[in-house]
C-alpha positions in Angstrom: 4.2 -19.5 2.3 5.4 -16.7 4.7 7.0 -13.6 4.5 8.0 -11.5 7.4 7.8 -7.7 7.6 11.5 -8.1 8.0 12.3 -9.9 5.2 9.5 -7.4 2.8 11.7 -4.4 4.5 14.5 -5.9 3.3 13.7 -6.6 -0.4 12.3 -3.1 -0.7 15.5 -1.7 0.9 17.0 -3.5 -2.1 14.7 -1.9 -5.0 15.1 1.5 -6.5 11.5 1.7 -6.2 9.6 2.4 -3.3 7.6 -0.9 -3.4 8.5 -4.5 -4.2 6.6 -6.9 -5.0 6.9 -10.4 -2.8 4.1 -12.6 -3.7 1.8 -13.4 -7.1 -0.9 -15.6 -7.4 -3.7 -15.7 -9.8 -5.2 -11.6 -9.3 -3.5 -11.6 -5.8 -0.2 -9.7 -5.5 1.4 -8.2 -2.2 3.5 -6.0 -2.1 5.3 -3.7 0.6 5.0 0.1 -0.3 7.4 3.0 1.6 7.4 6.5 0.2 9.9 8.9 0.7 8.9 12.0 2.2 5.6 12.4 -0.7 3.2 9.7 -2.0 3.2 10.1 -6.0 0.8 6.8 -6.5 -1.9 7.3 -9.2 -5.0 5.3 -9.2 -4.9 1.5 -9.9 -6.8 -0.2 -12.3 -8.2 -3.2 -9.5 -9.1 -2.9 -5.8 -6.6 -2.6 -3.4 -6.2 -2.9 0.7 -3.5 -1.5 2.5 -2.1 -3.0 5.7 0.0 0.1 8.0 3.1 -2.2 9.3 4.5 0.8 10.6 4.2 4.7 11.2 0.8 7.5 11.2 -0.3 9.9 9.0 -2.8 10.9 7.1 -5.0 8.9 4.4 -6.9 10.7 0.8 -9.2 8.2 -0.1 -11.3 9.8 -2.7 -13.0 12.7 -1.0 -12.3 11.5 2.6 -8.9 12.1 4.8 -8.4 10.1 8.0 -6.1 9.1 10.3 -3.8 6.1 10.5 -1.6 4.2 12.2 0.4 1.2 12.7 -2.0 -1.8 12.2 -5.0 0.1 10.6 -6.5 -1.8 7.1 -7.3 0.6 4.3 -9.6 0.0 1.4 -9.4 1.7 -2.2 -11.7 0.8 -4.9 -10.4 0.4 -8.4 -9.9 4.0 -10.2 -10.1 6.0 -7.2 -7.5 8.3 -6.5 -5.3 8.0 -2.8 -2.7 8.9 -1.2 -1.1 8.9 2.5 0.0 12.9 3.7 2.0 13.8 6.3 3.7 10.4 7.3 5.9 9.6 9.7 9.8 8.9 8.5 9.1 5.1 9.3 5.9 4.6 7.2 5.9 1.2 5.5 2.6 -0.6 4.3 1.5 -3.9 2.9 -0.7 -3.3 0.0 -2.3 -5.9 -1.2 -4.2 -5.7 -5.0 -6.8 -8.5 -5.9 -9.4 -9.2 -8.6 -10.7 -8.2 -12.3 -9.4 -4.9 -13.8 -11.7 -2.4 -13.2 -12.8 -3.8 -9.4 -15.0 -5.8 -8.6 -18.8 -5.5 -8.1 
């Protein structure tokens, strides 16, 4: 199995949404995210990793704000609220959910 960024660009340039998702499996899912101008995500309910494909900004990950950039992997526990702030126009992400409801242990 393989899917480009190219191709995930694509599919999301296709959805109404600002994510798609490309791949299931058992608790695996990937998906490629791309806000538009403001990140409205919530917390999710399992753990999640994000993969920056492209752009910088700025990452909320509970109490804590970094840096990223194209390349960086992100990590958000289950319940935890995130978001990226002040992103470039060409911000697009892999995010990548996994495991029980709740996160794991």
């Amino acid at each position: 199995m393989q899917i480009s960024v190219n191709q995930a660009l694509e599919s999301l340039n296709n959805s109404p949404k600002p994510f798609v998702e490309l791949f299931q499996h058992g608790t695996l899912s990937v998906e490629m995210y791309k806000p538009h101008e403001k990140d409205h995500q919530q917390p999710h309910t399992r753990d999640e990793v994000y993969v920056v494909v492209a752009g910088s900004g700025d990452f909320k990950n509970g109490d804590i704000t970094t840096k990223f950039q194209q390349g960086d992997f992100l990590f958000v526990p289950a319940g935890v609220e995130h978001r990226f702030e002040n992103f470039t126009p060409d911000f697009a992400t892999w995010v990548i959910f996994y495991g029980v409801e709740g996160g794991e242990k």
